[in-house]
Backbone as JSON Lines, residues from 0, in Angstrom:
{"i":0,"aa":"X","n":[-100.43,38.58,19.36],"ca":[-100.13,39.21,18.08],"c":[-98.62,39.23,17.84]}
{"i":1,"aa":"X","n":[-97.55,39.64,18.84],"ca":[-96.14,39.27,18.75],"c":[-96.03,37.98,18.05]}
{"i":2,"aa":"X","n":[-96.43,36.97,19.19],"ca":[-95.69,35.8,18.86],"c":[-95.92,35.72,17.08]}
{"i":3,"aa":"X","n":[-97.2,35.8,16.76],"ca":[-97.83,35.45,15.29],"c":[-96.53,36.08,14.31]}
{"i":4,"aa":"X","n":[-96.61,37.46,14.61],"ca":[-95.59,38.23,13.61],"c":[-94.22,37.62,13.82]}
{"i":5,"aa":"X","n":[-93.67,37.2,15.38],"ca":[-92.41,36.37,15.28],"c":[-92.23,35.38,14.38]}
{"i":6,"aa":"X","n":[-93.22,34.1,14.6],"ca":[-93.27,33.55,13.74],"c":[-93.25,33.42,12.29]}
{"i":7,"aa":"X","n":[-93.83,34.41,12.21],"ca":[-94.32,35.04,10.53],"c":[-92.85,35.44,10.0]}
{"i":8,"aa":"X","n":[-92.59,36.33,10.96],"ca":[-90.41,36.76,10.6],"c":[-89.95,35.44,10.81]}
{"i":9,"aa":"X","n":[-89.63,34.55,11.41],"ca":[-88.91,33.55,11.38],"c":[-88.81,32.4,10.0]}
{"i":10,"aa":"X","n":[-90.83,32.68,9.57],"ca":[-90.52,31.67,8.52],"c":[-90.22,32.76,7.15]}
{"i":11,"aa":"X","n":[-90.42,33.72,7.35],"ca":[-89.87,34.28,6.14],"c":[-88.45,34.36,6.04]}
{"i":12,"aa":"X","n":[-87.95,34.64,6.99],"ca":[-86.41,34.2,7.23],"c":[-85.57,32.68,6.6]}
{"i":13,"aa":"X","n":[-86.88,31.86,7.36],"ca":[-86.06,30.46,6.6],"c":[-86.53,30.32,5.37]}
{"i":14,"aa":"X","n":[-87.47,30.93,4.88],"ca":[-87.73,30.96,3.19],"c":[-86.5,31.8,2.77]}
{"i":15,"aa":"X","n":[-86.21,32.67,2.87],"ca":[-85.5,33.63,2.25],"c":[-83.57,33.12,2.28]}
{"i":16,"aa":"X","n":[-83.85,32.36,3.34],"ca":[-82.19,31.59,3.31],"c":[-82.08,30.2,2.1]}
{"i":17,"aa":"X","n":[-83.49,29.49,2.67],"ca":[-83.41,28.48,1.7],"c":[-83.58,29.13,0.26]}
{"i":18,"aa":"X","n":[-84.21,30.03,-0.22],"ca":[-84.08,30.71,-1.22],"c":[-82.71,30.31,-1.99]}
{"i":19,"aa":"X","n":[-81.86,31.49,-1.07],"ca":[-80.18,31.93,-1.28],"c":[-79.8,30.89,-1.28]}
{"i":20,"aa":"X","n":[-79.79,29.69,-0.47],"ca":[-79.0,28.65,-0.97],"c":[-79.42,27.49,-1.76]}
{"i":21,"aa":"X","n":[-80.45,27.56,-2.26],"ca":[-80.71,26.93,-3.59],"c":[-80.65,27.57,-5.04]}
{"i":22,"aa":"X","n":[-80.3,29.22,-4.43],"ca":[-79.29,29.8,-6.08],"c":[-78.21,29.54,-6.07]}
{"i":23,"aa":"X","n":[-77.47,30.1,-4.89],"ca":[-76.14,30.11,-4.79],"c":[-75.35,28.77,-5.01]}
{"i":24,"aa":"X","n":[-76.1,27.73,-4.44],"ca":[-75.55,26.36,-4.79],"c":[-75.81,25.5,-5.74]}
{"i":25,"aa":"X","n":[-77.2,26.64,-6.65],"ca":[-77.48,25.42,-7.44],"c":[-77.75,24.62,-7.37]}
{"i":26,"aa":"X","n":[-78.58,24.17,-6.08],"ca":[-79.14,23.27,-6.18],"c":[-80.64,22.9,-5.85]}
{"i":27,"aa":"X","n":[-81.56,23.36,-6.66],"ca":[-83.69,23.75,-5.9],"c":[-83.89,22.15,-5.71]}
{"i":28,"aa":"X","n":[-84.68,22.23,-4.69],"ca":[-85.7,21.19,-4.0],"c":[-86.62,21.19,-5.25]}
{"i":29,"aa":"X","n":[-86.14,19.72,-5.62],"ca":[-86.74,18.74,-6.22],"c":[-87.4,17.96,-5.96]}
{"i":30,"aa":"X","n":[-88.77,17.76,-4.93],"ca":[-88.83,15.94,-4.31],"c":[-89.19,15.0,-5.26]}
{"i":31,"aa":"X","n":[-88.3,13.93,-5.18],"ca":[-88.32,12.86,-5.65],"c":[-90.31,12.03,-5.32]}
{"i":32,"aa":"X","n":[-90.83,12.24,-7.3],"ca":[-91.92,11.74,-6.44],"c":[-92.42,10.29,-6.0]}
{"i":33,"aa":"X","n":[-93.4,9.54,-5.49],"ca":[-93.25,8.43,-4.61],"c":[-93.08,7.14,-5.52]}
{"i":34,"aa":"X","n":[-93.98,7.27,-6.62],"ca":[-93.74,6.3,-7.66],"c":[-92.06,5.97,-8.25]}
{"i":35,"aa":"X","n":[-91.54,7.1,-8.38],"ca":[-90.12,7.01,-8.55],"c":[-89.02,6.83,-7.14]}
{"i":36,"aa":"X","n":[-89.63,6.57,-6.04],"ca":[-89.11,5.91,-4.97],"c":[-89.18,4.52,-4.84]}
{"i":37,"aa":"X","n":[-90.29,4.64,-5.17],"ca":[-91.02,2.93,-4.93],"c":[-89.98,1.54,-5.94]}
{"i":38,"aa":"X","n":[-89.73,2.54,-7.17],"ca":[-89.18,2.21,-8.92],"c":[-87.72,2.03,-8.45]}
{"i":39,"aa":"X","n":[-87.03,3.09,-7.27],"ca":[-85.95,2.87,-7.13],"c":[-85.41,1.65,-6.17]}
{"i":40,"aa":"X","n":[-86.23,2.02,-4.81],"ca":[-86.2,0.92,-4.02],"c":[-86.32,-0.49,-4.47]}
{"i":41,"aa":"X","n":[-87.06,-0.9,-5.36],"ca":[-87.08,-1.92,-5.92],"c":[-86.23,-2.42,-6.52]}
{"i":42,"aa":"X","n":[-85.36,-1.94,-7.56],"ca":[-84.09,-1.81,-8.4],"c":[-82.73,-1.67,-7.67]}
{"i":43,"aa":"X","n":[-83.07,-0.99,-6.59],"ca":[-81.41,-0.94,-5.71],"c":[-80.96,-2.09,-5.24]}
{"i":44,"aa":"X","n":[-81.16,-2.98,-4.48],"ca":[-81.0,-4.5,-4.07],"c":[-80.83,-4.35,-2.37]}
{"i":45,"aa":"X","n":[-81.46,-2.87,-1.91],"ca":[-81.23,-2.9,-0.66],"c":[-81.07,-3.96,0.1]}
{"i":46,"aa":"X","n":[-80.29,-4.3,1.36],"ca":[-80.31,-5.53,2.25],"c":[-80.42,-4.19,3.89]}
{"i":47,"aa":"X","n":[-81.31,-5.47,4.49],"ca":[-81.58,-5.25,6.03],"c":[-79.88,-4.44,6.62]}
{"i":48,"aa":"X","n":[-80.1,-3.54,7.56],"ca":[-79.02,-3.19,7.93],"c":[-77.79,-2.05,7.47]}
{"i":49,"aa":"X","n":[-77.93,-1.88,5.86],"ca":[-77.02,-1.53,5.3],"c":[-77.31,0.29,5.86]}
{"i":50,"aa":"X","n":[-75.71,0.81,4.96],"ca":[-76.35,2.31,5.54],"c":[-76.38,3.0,4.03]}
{"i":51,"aa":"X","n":[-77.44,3.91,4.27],"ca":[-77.9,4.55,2.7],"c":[-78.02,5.75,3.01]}
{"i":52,"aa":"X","n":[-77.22,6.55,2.68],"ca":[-77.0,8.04,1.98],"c":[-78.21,8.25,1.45]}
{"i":53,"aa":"X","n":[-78.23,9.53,2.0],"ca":[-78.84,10.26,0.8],"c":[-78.6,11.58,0.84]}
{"i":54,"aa":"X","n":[-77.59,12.33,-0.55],"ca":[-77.13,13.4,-0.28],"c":[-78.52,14.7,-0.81]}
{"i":55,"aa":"X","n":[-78.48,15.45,-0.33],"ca":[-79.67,16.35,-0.19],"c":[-80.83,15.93,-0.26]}
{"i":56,"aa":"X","n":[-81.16,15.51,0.75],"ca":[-82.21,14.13,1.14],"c":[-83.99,15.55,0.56]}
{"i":57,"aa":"X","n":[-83.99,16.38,0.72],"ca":[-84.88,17.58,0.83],"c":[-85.84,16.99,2.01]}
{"i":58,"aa":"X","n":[-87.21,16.53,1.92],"ca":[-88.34,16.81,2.82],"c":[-88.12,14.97,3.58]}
{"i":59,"aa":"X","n":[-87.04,14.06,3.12],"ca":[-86.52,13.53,3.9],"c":[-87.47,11.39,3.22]}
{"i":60,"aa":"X","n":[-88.18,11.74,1.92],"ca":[-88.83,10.76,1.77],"c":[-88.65,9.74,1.74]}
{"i":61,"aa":"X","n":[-87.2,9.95,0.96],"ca":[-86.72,8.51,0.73],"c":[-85.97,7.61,1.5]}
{"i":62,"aa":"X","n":[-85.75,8.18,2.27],"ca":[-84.61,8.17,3.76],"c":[-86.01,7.22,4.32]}
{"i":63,"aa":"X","n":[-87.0,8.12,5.01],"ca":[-88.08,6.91,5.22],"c":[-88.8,5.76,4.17]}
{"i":64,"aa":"X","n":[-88.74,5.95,3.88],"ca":[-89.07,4.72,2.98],"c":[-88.51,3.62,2.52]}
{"i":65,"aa":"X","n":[-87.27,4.12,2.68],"ca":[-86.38,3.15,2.78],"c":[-85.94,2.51,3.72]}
{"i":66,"aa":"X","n":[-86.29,3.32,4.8],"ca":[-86.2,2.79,5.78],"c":[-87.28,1.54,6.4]}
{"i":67,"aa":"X","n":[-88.58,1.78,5.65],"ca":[-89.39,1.57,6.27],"c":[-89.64,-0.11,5.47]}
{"i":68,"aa":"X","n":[-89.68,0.13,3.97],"ca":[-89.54,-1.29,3.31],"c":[-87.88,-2.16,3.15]}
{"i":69,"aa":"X","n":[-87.19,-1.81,3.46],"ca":[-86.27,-2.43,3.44],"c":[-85.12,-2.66,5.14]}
{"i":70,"aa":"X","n":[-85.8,-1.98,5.89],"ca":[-84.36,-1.63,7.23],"c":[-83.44,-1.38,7.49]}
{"i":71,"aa":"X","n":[-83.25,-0.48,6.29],"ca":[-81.96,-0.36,5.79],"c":[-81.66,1.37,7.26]}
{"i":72,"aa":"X","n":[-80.17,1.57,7.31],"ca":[-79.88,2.6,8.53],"c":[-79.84,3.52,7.75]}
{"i":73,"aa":"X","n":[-81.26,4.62,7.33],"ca":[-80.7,6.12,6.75],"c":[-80.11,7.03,7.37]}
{"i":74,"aa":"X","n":[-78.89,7.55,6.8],"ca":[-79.06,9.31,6.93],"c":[-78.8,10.12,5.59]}
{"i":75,"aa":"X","n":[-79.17,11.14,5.96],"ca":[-79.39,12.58,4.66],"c":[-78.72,13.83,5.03]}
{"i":76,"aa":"X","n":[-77.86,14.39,4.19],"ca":[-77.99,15.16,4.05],"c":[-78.53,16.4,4.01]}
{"i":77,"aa":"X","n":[-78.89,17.23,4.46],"ca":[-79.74,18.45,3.77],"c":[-79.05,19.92,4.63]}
{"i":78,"aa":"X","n":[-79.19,20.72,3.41],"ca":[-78.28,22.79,3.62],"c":[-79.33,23.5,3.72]}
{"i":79,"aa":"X","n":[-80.78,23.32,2.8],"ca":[-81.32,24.18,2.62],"c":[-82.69,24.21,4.33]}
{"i":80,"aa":"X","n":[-82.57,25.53,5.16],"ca":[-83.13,25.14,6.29],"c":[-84.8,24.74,6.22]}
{"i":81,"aa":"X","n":[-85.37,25.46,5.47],"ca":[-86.67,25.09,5.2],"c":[-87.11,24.11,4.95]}
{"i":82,"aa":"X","n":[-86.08,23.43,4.05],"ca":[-86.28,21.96,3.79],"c":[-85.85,20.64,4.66]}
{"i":83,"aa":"X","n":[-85.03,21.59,5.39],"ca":[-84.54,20.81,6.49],"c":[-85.37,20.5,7.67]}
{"i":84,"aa":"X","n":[-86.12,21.8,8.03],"ca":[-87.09,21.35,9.04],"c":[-88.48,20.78,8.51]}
{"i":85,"aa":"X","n":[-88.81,20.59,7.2],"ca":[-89.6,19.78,6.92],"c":[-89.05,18.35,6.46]}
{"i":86,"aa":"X","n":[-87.96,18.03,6.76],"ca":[-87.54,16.53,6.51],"c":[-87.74,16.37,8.04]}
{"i":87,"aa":"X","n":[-86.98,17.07,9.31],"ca":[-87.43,16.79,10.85],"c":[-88.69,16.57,10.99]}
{"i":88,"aa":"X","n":[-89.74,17.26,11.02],"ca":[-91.31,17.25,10.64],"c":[-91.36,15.73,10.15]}
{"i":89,"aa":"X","n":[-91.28,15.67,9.07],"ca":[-91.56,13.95,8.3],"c":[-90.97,13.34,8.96]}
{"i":90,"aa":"X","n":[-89.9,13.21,9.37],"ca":[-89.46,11.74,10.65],"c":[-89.73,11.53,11.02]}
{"i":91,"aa":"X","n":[-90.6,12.78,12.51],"ca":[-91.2,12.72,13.27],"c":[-91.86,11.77,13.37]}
{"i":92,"aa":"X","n":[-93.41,12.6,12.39],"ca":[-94.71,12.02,12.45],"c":[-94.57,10.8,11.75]}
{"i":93,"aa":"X","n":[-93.53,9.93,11.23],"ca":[-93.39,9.09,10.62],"c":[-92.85,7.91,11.41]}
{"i":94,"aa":"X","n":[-92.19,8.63,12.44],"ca":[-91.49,7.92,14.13],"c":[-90.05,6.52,13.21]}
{"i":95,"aa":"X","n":[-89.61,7.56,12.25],"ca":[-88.17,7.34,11.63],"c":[-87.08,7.21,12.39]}
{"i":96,"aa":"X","n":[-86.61,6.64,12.11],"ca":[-84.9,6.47,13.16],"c":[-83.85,6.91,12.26]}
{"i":97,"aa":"X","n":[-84.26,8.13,10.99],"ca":[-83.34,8.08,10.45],"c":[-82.72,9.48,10.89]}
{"i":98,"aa":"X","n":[-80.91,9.63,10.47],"ca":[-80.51,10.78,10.99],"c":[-80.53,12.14,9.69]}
{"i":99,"aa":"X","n":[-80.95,12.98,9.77],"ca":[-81.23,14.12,8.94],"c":[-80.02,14.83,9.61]}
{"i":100,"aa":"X","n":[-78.99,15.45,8.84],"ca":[-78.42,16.37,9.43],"c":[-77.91,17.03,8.2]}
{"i":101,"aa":"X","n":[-78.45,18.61,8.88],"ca":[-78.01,19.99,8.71],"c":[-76.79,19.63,8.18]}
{"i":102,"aa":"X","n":[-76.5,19.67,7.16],"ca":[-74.9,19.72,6.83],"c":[-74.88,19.26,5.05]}
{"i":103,"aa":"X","n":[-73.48,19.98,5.28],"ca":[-72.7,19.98,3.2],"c":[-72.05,18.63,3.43]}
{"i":104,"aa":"X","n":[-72.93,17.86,2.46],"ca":[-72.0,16.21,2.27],"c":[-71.21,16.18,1.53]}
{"i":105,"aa":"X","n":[-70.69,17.55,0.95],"ca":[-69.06,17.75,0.38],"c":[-68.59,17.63,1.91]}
{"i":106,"aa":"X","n":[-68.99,18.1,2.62],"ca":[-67.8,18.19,4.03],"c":[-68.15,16.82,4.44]}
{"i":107,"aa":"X","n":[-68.45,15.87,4.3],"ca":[-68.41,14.79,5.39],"c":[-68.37,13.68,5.0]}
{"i":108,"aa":"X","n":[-67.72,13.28,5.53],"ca":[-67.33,11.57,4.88],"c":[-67.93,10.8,4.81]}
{"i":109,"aa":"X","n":[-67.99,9.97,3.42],"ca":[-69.37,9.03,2.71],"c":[-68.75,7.89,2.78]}
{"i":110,"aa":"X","n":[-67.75,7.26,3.68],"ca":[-67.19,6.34,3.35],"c":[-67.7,4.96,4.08]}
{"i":111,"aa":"X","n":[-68.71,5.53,5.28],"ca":[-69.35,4.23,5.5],"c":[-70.74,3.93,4.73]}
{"i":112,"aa":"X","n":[-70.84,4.71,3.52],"ca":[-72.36,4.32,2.97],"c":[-72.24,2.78,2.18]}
{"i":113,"aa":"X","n":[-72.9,2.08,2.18],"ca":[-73.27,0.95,1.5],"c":[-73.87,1.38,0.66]}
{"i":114,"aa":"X","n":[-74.76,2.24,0.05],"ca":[-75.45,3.03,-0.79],"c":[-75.96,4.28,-0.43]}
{"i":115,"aa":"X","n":[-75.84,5.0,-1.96],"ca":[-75.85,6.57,-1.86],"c":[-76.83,6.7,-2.67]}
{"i":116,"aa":"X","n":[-77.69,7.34,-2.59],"ca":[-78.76,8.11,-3.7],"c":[-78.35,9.31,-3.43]}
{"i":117,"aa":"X","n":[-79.01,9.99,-4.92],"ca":[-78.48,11.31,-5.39],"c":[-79.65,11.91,-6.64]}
{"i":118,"aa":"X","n":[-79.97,12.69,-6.15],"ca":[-81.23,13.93,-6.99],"c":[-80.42,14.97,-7.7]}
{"i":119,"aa":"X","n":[-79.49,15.32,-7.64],"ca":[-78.43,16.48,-7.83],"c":[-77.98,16.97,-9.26]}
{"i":120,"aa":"X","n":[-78.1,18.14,-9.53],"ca":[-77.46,18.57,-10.78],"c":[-76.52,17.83,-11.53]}
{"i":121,"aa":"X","n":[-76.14,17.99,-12.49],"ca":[-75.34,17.51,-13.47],"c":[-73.49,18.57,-12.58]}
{"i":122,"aa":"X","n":[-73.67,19.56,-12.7],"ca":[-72.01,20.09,-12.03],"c":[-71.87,19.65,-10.38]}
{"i":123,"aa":"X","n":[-72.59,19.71,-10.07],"ca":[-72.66,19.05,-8.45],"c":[-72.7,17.41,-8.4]}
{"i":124,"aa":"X","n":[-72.69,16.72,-9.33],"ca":[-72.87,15.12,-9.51],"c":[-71.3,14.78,-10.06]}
{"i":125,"aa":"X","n":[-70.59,15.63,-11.11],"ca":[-68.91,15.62,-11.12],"c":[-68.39,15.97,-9.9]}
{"i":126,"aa":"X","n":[-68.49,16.97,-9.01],"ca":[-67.65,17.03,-8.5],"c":[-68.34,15.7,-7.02]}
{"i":127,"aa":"X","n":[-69.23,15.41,-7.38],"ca":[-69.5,14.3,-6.0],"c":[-68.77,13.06,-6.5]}
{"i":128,"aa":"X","n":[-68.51,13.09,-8.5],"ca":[-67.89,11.24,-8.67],"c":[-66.51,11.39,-7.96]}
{"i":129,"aa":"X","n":[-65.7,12.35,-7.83],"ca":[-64.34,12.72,-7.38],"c":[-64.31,12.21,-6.05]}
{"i":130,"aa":"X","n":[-65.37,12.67,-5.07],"ca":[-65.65,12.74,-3.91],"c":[-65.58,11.07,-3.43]}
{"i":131,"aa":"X","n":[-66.46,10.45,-3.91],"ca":[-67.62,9.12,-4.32],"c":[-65.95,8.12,-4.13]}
{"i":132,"aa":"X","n":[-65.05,8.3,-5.14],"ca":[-63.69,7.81,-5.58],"c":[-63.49,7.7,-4.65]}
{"i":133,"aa":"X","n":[-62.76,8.84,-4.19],"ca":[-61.73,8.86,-3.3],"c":[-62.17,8.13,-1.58]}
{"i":134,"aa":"X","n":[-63.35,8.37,-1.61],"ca":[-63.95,7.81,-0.03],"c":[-64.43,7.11,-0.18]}
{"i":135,"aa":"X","n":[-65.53,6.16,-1.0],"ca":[-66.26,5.41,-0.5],"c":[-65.9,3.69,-0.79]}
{"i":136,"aa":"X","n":[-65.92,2.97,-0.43],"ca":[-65.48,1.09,-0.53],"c":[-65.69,0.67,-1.72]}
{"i":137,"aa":"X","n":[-64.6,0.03,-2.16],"ca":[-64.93,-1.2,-2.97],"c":[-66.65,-2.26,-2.64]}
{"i":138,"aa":"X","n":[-67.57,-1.32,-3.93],"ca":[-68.82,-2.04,-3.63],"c":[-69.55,-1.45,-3.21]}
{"i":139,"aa":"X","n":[-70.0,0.07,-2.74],"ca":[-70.44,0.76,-2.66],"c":[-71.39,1.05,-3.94]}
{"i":140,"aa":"X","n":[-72.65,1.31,-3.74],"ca":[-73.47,1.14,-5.04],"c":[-73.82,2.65,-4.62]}
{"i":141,"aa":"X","n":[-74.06,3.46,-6.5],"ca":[-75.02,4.88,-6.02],"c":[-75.84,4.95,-7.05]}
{"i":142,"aa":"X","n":[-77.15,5.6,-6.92],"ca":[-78.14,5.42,-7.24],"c":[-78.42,7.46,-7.82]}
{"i":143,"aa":"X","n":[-78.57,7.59,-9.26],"ca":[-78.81,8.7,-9.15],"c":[-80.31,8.89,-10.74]}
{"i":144,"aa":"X","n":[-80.82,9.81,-10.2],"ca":[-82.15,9.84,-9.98],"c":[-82.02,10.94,-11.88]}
{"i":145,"aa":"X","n":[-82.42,10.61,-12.89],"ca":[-82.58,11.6,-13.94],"c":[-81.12,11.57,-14.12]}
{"i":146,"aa":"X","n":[-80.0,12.23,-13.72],"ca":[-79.08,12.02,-13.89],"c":[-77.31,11.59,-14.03]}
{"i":147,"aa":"X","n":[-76.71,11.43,-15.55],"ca":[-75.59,10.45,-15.33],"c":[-74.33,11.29,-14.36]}
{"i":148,"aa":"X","n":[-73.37,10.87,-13.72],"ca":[-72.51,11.08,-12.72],"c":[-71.47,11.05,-13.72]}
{"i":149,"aa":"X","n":[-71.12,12.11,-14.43],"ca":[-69.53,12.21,-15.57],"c":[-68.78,11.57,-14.2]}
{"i":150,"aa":"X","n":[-67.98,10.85,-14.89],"ca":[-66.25,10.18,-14.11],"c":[-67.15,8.48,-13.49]}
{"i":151,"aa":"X","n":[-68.39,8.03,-13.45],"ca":[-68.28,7.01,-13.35],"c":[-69.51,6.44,-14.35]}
{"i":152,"aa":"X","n":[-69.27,4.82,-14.18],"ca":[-69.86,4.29,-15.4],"c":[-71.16,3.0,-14.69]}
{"i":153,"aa":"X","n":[-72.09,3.46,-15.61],"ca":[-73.18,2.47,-14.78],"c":[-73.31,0.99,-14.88]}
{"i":154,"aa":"X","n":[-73.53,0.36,-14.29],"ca":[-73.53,-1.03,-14.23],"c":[-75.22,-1.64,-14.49]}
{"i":155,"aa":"X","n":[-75.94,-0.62,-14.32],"ca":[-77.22,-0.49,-14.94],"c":[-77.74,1.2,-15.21]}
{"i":156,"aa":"X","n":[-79.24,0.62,-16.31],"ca":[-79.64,2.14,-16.55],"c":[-80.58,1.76,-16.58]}
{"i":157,"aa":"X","n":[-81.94,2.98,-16.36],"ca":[-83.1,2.71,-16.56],"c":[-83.88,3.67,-16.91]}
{"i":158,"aa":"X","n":[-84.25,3.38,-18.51],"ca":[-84.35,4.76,-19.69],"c":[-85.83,5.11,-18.65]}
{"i":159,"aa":"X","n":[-85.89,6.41,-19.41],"ca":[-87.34,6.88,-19.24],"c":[-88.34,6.7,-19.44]}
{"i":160,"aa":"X","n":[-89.39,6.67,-18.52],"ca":[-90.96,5.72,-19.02],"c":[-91.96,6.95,-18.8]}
{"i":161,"aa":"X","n":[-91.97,7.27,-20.3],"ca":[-93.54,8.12,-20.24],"c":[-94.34,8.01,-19.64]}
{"i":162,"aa":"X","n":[-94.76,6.76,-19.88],"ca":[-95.81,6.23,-19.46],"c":[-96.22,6.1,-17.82]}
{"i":163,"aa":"X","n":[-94.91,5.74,-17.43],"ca":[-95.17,5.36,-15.52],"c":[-94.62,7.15,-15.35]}
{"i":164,"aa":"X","n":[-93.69,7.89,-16.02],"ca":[-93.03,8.71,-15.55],"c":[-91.89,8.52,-14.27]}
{"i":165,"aa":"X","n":[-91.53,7.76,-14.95],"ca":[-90.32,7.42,-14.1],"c":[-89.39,8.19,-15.13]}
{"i":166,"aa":"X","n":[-88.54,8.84,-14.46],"ca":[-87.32,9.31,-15.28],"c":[-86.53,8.09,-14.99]}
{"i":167,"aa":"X","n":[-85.4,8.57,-16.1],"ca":[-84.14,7.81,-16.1],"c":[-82.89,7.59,-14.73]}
{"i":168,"aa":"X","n":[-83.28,6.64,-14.62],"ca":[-82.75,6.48,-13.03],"c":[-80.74,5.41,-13.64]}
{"i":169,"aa":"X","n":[-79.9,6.01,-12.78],"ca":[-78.44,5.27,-13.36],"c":[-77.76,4.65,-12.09]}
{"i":170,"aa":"X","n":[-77.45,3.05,-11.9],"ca":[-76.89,2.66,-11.14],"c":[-75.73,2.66,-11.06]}
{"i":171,"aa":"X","n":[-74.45,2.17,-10.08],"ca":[-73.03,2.72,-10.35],"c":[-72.46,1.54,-9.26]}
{"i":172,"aa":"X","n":[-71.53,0.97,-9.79],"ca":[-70.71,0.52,-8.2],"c":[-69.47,0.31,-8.19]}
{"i":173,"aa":"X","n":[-68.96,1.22,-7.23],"ca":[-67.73,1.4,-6.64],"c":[-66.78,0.38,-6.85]}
């Protein structure tokens, strides 16, 4: 009966943090759904090898999947803990080689990504084009999901389809 109620406190705990930091940062778990993975992967021009970002990766999908049709080297991002240990969870059982780490990809340097995807607010997507600038290569492609990245300009767009429900997905390169 302990352990149960430990448990029971522990996940209410990581609900209640991931909570706080998806107000405080503004930023709620969104998952990207699979049809609009599938829509992106296709459209990005992934190549074998490359490394692909993904900043607040949430339950970790696209990171595998991308990994999985293309071979490309993921890692993600992710703050919020709940969501974090269900992106660990999905690697797992998915037997992913990609790296998920706990951490603010304002703090960490994007400068070896070959490509970045991005789910992220409209004020959190300015201050990432600043970021994006200043660190990442000539040729660096980013991929953002619904919406445009103020401070850079797309090199493709891809309006919204009722019909498939694909939102408007905007390509970019460095």
């Amino acid at each position: 009966m302990e352990i149960i109620l430990a448990l029971a406190l522990i996940f209410i705990l990581l609900f209640v943090v991931t909570a706080f930091v998806s107000l405080f940062l503004k930023v709620p778990y969104v998952p990207t759904k699979k049809r609009v993975i599938q829509e992106i992967i296709k459209q990005s021009d992934l190549k074998k090898g490359q490394m692909f970002f993904d900043l607040g990766c949430g339950d970790g999908r696209m990171l595998i999947e991308a990994e999985k049709s293309k071979q490309v080297n993921p890692i993600g991002y992710e703050i919020a803990p709940l969501v974090y240990l269900s992106a660990i969870i999905r690697k797992l059982l998915s037997r992913s080689k990609a790296k998920i780490k706990f951490k603010n990809f304002f703090k960490e340097d994007l400068g070896k990504a070959d490509v970045i995807f991005c789910y992220l607010m409209p004020a959190e997507l300015a201050k990432l084009a600043k970021k994006i600038k200043k660190e990442c290569k000539k040729g660096t492609r980013v991929i953002s999901n619904t919406f445009h990245i103020q401070g850079l300009k797309p090199i493709k767009t891809i309006p919204k389809n009722e019909k498939t429900k694909i939102p408007t997905l905007y390509f970019y390169k460095i």
